[in-house]
C-alpha positions in Angstrom: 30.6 -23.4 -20.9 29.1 -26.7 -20.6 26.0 -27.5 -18.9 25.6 -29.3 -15.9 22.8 -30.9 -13.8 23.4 -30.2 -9.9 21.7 -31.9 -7.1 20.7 -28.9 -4.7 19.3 -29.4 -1.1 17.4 -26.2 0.2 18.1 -25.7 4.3 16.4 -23.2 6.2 15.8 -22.6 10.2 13.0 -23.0 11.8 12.5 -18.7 11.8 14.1 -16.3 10.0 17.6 -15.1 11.7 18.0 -18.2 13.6 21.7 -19.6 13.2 20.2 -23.1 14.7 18.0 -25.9 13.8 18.5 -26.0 9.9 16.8 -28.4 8.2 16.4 -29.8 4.4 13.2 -28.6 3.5 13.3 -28.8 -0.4 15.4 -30.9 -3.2 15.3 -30.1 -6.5 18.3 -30.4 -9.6 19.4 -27.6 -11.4 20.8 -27.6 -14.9 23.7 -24.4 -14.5 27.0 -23.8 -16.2 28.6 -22.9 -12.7 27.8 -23.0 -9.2 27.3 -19.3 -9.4 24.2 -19.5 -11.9 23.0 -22.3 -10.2 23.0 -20.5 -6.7 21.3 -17.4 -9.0 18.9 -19.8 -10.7 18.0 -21.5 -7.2 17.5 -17.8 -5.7 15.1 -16.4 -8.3 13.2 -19.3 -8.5 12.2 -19.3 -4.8 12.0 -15.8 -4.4 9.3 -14.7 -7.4 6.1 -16.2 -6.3 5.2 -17.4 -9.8 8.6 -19.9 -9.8 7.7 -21.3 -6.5 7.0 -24.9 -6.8 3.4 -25.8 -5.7 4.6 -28.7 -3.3 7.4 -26.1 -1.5 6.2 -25.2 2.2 9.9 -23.2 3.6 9.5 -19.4 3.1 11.2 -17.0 0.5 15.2 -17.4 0.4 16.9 -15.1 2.7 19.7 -14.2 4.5 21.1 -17.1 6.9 19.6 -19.7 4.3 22.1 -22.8 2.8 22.2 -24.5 -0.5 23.7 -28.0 -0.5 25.1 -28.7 -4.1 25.7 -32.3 -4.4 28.0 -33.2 -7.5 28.5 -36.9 -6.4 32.3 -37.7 -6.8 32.9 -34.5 -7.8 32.7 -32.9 -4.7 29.5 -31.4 -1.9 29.5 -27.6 -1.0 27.1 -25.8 1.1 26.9 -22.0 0.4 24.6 -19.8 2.6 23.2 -16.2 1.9 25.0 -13.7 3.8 24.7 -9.6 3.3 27.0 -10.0 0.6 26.1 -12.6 -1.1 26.6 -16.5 -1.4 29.8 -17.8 0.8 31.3 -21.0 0.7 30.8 -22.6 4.3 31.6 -25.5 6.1 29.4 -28.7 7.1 29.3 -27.6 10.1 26.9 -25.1 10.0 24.1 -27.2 9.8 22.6 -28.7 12.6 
């Protein structure tokens, strides 16, 4: 597969379990060969403390949690962690 860089936006709620109020709280690009092992690279990362970048202030990822992946004219999706794992969602979620 070919690899390729994705602009990812990190949105989380104020508190864990809200389903209001998200809000961009981190940016980063990913290099992945699918939005699948980006979403899996973008999980670990923020979810072992020695990954975490220094300048993040959100929390661990968890459920309720969105990533925005940004592929410029190739398309914007917004996934969010749900019990079973990433979904495709619309826009609309976030508020």
């Amino acid at each position: 597969m070919i690899v390729k860089e994705y602009d990812i936006t990190l949105f989380q709620a104020p508190s864990f379990h809200q389903r209001k109020g998200y809000r961009a709280i981190y940016r980063l690009t990913i290099k992945a060969e699918s939005h699948k092992d980006c979403l899996q690279t973008v999980f670990s990362k923020f979810n072992v403390p020695d990954r975490i970048p220094s300048d993040f202030k959100g929390r661990f990822i968890a459920t309720g949690d969105i990533i925005y992946i940004d592929e410029g004219l190739r398309g914007q999706n917004y996934y969010q962690l749900q019990p079973g794992g990433w979904n495709l969602i619309n826009r609309i979620h976030i508020r």
